[in-house]
N, CA, C and O atoms as a CHARMM CRD file, in Angstrom:
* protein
*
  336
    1    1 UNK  N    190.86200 -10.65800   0.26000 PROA 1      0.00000
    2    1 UNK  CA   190.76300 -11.25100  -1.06100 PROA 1      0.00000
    3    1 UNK  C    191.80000 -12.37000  -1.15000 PROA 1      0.00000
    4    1 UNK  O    192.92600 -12.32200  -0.65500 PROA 1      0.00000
    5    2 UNK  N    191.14700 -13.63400  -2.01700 PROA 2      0.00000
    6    2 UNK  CA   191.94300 -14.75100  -1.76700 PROA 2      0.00000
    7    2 UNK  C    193.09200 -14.54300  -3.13400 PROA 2      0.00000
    8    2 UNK  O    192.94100 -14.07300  -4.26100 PROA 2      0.00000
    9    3 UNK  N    194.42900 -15.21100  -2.32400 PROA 3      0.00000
   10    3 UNK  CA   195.64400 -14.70700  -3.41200 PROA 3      0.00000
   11    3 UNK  C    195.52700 -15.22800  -4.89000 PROA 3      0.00000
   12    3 UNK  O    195.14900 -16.33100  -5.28400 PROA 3      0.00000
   13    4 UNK  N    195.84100 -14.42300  -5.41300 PROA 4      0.00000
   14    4 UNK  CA   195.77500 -15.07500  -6.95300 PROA 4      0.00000
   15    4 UNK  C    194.51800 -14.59700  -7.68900 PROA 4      0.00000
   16    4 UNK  O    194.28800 -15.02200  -8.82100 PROA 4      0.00000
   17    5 UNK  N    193.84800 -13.88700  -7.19400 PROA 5      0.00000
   18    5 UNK  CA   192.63000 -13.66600  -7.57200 PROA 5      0.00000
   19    5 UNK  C    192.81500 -12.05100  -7.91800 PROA 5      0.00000
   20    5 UNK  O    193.53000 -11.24700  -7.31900 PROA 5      0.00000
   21    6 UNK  N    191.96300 -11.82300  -9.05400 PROA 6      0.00000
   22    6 UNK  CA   192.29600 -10.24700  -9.59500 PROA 6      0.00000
   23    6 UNK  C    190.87000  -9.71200  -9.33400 PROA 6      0.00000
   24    6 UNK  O    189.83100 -10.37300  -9.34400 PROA 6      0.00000
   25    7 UNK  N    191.02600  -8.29000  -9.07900 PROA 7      0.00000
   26    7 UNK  CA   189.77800  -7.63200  -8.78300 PROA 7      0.00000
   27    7 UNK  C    188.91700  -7.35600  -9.38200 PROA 7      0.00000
   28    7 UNK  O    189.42100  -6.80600 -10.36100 PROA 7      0.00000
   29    8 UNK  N    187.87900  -7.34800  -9.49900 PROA 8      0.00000
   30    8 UNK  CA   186.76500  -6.86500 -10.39900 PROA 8      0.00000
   31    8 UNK  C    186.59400  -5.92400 -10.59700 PROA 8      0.00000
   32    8 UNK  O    186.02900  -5.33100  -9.67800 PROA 8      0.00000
   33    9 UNK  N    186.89400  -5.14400 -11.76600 PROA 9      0.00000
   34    9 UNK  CA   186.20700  -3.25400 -11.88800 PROA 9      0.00000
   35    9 UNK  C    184.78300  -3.61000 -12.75700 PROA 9      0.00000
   36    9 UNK  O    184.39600  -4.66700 -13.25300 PROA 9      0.00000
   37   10 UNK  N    184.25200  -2.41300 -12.72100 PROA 10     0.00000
   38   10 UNK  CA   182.58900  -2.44700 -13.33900 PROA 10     0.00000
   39   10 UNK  C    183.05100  -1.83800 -14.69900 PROA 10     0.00000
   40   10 UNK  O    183.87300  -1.03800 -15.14700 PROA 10     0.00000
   41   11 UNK  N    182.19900  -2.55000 -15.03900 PROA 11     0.00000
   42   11 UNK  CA   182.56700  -2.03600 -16.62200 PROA 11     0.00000
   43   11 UNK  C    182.13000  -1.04500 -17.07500 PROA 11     0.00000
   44   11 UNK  O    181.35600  -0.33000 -16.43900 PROA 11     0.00000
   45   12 UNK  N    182.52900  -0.78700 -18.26900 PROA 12     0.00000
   46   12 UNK  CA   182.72200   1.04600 -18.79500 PROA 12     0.00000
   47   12 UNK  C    181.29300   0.83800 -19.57600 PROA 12     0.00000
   48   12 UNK  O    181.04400  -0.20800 -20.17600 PROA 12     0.00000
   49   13 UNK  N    180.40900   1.90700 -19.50800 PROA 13     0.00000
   50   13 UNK  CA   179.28100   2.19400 -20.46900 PROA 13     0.00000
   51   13 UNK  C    179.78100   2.31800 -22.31400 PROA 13     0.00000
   52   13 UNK  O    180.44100   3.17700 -22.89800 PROA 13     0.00000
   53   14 UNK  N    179.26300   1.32700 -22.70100 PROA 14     0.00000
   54   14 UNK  CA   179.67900   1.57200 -24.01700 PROA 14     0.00000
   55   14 UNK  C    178.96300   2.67800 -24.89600 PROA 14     0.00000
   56   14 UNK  O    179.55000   3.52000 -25.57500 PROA 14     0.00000
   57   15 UNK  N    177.60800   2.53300 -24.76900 PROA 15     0.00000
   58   15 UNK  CA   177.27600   3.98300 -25.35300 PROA 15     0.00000
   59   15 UNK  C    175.69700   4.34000 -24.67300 PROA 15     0.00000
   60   15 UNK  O    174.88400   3.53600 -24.21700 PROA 15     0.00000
   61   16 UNK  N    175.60500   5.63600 -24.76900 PROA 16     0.00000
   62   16 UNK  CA   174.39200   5.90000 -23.94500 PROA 16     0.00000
   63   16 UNK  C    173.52600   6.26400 -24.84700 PROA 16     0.00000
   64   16 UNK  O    173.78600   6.42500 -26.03900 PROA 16     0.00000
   65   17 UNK  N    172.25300   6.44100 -24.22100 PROA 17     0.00000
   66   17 UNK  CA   171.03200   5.86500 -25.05300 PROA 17     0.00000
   67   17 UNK  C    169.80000   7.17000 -24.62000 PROA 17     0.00000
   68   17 UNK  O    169.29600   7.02400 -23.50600 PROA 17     0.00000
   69   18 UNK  N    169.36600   8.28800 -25.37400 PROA 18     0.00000
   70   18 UNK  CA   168.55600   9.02900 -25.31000 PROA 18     0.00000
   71   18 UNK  C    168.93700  10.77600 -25.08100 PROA 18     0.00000
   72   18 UNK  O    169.92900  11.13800 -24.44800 PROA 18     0.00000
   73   19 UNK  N    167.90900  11.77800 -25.75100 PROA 19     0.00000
   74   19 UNK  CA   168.98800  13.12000 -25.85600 PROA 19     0.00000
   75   19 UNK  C    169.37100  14.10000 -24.99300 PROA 19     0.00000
   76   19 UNK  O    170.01500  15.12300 -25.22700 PROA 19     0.00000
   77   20 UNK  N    168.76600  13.55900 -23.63800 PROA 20     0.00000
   78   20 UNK  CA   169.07700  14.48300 -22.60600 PROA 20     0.00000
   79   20 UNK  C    170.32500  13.61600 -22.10000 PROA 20     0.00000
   80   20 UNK  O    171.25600  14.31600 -21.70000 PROA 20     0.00000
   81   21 UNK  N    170.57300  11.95800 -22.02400 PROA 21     0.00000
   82   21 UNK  CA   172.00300  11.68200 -21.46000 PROA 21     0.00000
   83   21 UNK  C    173.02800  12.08900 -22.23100 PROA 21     0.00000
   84   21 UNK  O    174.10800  12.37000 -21.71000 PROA 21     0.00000
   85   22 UNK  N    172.81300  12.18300 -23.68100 PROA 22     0.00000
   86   22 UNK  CA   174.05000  12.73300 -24.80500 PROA 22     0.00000
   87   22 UNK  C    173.85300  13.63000 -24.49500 PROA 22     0.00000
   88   22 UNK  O    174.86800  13.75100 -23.81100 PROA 22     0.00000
   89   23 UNK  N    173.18300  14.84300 -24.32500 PROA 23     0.00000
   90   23 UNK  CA   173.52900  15.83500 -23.72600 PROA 23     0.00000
   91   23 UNK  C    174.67300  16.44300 -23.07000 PROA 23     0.00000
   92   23 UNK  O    175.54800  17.24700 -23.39100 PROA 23     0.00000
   93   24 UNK  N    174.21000  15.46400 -21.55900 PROA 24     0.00000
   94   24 UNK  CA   175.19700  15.64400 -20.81600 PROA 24     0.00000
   95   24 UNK  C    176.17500  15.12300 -21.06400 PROA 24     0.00000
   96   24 UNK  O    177.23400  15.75000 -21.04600 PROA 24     0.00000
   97   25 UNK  N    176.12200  14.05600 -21.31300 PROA 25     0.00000
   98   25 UNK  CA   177.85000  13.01500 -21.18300 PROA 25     0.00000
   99   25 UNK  C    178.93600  14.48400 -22.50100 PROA 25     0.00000
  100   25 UNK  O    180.09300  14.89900 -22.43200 PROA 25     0.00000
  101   26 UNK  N    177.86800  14.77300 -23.42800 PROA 26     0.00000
  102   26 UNK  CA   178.75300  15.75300 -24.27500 PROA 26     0.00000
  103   26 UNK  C    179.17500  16.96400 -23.54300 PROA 26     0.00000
  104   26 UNK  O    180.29800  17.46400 -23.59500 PROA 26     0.00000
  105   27 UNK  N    178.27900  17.34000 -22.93000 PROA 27     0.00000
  106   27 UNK  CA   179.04900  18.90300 -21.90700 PROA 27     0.00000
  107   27 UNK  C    179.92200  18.32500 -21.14000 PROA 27     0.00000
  108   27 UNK  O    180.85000  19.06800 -20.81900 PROA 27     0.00000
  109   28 UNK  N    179.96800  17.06100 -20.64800 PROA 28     0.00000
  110   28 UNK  CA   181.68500  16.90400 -19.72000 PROA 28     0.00000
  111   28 UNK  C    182.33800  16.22400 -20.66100 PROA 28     0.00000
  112   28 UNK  O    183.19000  15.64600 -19.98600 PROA 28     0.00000
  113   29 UNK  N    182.57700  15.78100 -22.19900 PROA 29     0.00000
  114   29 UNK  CA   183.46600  15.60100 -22.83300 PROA 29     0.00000
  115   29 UNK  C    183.77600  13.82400 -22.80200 PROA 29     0.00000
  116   29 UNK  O    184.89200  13.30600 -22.83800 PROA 29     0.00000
  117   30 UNK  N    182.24000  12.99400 -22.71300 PROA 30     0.00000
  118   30 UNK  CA   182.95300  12.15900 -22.81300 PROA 30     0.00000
  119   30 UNK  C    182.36600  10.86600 -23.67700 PROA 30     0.00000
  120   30 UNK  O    182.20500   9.67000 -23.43200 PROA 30     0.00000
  121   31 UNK  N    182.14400  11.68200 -24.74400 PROA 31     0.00000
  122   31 UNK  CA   181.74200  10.70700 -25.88300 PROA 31     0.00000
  123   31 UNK  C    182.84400  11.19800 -27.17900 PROA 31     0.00000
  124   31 UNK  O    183.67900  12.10300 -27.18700 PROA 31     0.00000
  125   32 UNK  N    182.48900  10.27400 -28.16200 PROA 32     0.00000
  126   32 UNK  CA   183.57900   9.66700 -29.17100 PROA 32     0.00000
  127   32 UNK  C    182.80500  10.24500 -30.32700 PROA 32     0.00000
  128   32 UNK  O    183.32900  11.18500 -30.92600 PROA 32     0.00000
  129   33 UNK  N    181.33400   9.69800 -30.81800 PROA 33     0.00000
  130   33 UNK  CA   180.77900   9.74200 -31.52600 PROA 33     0.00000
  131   33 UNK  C    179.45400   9.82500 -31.33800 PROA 33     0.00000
  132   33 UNK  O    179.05700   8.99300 -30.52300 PROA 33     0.00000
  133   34 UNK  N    178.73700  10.42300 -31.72500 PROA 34     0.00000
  134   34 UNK  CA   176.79400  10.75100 -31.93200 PROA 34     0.00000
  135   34 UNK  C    176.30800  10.39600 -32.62200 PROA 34     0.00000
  136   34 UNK  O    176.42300  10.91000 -33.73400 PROA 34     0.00000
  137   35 UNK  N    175.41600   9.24900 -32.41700 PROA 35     0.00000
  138   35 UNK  CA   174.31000   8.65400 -33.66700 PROA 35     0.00000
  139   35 UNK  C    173.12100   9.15100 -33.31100 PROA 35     0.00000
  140   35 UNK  O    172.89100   9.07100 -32.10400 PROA 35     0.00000
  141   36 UNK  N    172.05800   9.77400 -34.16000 PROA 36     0.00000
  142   36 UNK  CA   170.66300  10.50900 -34.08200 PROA 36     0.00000
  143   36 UNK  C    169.68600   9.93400 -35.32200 PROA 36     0.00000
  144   36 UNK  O    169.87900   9.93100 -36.53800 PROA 36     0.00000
  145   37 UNK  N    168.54700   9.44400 -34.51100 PROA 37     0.00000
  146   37 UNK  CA   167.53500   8.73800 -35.58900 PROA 37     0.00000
  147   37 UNK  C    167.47400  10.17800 -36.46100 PROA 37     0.00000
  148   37 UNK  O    167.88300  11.31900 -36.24400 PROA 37     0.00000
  149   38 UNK  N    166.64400   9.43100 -37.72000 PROA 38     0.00000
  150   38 UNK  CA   166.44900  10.69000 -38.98600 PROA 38     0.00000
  151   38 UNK  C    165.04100  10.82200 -38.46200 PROA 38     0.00000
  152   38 UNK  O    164.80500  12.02900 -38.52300 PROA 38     0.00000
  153   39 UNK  N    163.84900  10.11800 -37.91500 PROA 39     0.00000
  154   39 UNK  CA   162.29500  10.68500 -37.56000 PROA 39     0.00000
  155   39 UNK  C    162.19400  10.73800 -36.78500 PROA 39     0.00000
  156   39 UNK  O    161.27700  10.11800 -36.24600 PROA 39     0.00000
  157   40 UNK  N    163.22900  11.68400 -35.93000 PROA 40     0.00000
  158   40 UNK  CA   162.73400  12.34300 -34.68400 PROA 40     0.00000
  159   40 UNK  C    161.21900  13.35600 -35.11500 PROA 40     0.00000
  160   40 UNK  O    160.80400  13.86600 -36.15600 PROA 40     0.00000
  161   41 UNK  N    160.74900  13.28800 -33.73500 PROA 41     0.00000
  162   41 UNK  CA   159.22300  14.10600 -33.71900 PROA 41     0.00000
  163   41 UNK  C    159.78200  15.68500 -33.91500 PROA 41     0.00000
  164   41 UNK  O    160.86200  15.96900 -33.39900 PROA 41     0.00000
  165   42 UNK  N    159.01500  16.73600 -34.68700 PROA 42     0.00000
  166   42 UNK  CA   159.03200  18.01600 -34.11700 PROA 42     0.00000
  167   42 UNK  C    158.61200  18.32700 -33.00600 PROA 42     0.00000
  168   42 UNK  O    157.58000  17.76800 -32.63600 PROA 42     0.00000
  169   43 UNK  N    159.23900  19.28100 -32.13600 PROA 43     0.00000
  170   43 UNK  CA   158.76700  19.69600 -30.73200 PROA 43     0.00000
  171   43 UNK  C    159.40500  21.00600 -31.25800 PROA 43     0.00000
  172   43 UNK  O    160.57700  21.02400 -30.88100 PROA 43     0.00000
  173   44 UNK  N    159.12000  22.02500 -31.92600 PROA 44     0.00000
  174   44 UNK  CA   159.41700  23.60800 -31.66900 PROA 44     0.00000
  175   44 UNK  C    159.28600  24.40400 -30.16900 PROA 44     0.00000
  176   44 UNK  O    159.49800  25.61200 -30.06100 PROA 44     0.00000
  177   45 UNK  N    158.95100  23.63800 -29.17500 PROA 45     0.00000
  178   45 UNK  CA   159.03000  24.32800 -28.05900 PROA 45     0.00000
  179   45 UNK  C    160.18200  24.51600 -27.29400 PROA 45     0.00000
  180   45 UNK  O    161.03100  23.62400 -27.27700 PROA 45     0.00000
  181   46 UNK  N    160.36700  25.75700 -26.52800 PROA 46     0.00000
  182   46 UNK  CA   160.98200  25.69800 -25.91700 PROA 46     0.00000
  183   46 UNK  C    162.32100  24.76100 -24.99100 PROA 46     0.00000
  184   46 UNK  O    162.16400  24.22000 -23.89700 PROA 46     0.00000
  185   47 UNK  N    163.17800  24.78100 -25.54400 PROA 47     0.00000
  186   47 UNK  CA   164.09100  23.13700 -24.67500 PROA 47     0.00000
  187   47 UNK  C    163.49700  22.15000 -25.35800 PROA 47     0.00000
  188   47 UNK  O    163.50700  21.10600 -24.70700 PROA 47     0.00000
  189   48 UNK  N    162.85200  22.03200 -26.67400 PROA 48     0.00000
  190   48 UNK  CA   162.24100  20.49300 -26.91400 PROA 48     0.00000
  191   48 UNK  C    163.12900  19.84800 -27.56400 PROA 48     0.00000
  192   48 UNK  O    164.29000  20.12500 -27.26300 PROA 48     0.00000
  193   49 UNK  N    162.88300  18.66200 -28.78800 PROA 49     0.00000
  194   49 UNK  CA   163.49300  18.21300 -29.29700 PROA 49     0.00000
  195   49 UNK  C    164.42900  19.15600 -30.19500 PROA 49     0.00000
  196   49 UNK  O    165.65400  19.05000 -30.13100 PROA 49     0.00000
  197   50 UNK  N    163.96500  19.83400 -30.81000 PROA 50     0.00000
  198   50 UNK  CA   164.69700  20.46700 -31.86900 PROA 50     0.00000
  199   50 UNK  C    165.69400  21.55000 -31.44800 PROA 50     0.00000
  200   50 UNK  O    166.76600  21.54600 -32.05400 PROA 50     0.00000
  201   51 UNK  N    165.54100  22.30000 -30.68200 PROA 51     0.00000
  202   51 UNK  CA   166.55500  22.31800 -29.63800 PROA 51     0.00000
  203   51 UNK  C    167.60700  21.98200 -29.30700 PROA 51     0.00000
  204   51 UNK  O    168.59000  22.58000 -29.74400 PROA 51     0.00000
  205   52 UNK  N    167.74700  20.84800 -28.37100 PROA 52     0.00000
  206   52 UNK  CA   167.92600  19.81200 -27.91800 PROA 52     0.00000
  207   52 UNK  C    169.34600  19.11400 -29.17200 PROA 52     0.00000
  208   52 UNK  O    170.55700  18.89700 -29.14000 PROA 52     0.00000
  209   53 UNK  N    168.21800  18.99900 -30.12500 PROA 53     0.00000
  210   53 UNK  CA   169.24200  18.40400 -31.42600 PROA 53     0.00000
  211   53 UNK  C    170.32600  19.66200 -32.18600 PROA 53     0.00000
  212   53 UNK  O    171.27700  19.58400 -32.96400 PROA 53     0.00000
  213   54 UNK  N    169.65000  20.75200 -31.53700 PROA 54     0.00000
  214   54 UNK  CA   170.16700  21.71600 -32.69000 PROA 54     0.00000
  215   54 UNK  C    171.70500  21.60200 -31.64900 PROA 54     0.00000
  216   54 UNK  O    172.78800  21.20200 -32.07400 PROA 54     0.00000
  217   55 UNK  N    171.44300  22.03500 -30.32000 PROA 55     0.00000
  218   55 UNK  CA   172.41300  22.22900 -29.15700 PROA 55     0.00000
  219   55 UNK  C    173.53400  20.80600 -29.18500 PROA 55     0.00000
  220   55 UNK  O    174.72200  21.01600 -28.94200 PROA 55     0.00000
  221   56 UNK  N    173.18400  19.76800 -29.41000 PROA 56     0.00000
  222   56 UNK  CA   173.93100  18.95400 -29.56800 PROA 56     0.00000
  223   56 UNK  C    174.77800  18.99400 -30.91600 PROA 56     0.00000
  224   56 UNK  O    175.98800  18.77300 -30.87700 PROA 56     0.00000
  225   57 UNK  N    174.01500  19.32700 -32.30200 PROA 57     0.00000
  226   57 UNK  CA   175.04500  19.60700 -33.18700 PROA 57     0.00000
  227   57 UNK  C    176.29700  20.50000 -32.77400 PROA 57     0.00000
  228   57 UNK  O    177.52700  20.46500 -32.73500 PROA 57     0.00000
  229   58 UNK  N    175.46900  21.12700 -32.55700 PROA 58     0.00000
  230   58 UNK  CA   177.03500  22.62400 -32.14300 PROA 58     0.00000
  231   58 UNK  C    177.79700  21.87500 -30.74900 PROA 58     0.00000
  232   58 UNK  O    178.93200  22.34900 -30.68300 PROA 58     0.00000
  233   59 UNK  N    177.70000  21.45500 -30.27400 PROA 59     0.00000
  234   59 UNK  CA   178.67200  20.99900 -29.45400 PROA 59     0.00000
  235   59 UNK  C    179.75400  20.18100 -30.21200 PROA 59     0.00000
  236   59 UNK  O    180.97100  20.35600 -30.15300 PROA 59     0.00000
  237   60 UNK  N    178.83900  18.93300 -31.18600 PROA 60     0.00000
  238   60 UNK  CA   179.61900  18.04400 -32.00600 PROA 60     0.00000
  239   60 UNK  C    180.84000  19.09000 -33.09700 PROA 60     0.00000
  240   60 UNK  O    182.01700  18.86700 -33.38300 PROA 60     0.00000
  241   61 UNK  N    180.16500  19.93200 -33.37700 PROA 61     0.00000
  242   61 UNK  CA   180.82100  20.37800 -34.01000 PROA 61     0.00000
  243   61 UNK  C    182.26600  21.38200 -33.49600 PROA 61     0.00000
  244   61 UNK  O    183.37400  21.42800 -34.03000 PROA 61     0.00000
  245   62 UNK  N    181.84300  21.99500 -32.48200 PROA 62     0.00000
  246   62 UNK  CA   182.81700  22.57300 -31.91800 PROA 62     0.00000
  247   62 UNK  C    184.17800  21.79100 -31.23400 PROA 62     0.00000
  248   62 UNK  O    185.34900  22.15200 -31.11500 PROA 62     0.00000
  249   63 UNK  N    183.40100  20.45700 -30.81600 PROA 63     0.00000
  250   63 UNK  CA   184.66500  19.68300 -30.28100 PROA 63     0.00000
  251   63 UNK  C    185.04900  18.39800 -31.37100 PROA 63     0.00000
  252   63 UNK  O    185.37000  17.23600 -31.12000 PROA 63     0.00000
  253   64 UNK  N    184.88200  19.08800 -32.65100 PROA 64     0.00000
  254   64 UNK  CA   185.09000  17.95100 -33.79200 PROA 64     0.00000
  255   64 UNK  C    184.46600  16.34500 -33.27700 PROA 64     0.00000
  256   64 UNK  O    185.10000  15.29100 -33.31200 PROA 64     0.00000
  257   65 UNK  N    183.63900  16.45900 -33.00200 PROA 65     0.00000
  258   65 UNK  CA   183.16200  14.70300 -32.88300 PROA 65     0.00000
  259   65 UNK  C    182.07100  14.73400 -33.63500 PROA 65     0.00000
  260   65 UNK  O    181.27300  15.67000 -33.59700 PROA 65     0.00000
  261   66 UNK  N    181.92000  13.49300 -34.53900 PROA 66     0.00000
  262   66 UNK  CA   181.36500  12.93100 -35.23300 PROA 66     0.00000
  263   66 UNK  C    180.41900  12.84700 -34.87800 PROA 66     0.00000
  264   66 UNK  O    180.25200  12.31000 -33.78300 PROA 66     0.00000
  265   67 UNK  N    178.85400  13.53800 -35.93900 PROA 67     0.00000
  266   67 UNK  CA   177.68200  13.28900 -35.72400 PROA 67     0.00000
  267   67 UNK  C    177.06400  12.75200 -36.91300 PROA 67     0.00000
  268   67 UNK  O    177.15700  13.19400 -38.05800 PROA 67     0.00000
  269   68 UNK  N    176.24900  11.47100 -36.39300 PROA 68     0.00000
  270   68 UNK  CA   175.54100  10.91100 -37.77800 PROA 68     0.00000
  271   68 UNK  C    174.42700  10.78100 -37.65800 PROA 68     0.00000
  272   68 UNK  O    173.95300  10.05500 -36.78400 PROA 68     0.00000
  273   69 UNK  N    173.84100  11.33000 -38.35300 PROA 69     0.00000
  274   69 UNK  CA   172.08100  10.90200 -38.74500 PROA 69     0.00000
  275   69 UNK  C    171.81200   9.48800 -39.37900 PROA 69     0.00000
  276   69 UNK  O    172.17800   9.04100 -40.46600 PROA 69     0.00000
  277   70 UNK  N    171.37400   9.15300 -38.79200 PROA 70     0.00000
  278   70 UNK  CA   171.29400   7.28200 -39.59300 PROA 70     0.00000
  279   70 UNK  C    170.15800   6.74700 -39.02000 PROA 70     0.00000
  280   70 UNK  O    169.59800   7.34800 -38.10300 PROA 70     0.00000
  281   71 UNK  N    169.66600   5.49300 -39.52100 PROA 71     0.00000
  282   71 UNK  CA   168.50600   4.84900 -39.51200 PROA 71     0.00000
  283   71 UNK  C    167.20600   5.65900 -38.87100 PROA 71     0.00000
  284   71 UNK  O    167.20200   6.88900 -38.80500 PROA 71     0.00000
  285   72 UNK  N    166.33300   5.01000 -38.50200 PROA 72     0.00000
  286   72 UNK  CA   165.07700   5.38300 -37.95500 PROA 72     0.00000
  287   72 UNK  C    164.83800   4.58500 -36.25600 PROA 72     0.00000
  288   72 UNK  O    165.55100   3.68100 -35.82100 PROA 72     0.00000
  289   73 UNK  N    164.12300   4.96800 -35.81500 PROA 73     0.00000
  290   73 UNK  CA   163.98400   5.06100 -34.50200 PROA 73     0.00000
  291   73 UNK  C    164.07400   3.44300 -33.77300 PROA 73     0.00000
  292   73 UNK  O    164.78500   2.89400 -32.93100 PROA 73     0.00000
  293   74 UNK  N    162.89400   3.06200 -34.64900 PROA 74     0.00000
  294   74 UNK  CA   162.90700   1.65300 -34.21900 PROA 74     0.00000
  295   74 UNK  C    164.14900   0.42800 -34.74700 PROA 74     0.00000
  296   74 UNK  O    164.42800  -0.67700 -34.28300 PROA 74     0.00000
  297   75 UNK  N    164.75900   1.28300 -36.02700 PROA 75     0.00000
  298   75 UNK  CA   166.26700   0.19500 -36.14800 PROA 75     0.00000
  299   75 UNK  C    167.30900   0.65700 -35.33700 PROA 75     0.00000
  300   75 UNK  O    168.13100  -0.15500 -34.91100 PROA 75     0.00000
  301   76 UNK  N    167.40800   2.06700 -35.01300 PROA 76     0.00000
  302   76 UNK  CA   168.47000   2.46100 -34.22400 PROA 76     0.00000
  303   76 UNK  C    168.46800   1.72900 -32.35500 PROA 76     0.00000
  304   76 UNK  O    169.49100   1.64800 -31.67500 PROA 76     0.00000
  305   77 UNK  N    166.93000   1.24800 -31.84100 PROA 77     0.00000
  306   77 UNK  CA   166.96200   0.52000 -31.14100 PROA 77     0.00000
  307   77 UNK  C    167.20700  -0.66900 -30.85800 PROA 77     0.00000
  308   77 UNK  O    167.28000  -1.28300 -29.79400 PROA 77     0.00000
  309   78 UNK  N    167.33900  -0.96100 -31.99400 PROA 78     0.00000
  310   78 UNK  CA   167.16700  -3.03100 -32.15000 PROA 78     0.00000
  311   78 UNK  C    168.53400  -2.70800 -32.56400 PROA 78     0.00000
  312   78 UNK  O    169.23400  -3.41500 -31.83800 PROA 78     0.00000
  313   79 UNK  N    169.31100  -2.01600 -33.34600 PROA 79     0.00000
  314   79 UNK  CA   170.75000  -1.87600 -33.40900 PROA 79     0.00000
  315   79 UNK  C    171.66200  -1.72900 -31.61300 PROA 79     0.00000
  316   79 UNK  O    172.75500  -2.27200 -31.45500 PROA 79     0.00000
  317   80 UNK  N    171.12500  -1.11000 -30.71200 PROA 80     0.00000
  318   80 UNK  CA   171.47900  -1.25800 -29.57700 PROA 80     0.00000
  319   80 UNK  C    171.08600  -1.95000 -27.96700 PROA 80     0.00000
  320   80 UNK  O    171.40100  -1.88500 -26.77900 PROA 80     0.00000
  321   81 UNK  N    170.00500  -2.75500 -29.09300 PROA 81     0.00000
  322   81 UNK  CA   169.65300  -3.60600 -28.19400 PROA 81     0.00000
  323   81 UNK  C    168.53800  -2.81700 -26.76200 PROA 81     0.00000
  324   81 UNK  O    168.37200  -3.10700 -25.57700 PROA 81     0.00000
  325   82 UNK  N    168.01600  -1.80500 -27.62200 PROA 82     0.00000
  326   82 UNK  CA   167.58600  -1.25300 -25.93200 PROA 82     0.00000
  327   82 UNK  C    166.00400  -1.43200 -25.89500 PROA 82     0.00000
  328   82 UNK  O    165.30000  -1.08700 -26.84400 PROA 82     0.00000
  329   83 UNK  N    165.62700  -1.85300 -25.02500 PROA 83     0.00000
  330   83 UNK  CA   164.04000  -2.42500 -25.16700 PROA 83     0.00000
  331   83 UNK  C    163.39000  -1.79000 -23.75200 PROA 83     0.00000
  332   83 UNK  O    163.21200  -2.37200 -22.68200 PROA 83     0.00000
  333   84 UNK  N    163.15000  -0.64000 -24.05000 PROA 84     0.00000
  334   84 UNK  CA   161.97600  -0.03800 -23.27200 PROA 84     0.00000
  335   84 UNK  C    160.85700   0.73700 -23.83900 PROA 84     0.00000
  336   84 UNK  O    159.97000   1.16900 -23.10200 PROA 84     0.00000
């Protein structure tokens, strides 16, 4: 590496995007805060959505981090820019 020159690190994920990665990133402890659309679909099945959401409250709650229910599906995307 030429002198004077500083190294490049990769940059840090600012926030992740869908409920199986909050999931996880929450069982190893490494989110701040939880935002969750308000019209999520029902899925009463087994491991489905509701589930899923219920299991993530209680985590939020147990390790005091902030969970918010806010906007709807399609503003909570265009709020993070994610287009798939």
């Amino acid at each position: 590496m030429p002198k004077g020159r500083k190294q490049m690190r990769p940059a840090k994920k600012r926030y992740i995007i869908g409920l199986n990665e909050v999931f996880k990133h929450l069982q190893a402890g490494n989110l701040n805060c939880v935002i969750i659309a308000t019209d999520l679909e029902k899925v009463e099945i087994e491991k489905g959505v509701d589930d899923l959401v219920c299991q993530i409250a209680e985590i939020c709650r147990k390790r005091k981090i902030p969970l918010v229910f806010s906007m709807n599906r399609y503003r909570l995307g265009c709020a993070t820019k994610y287009k798939g």
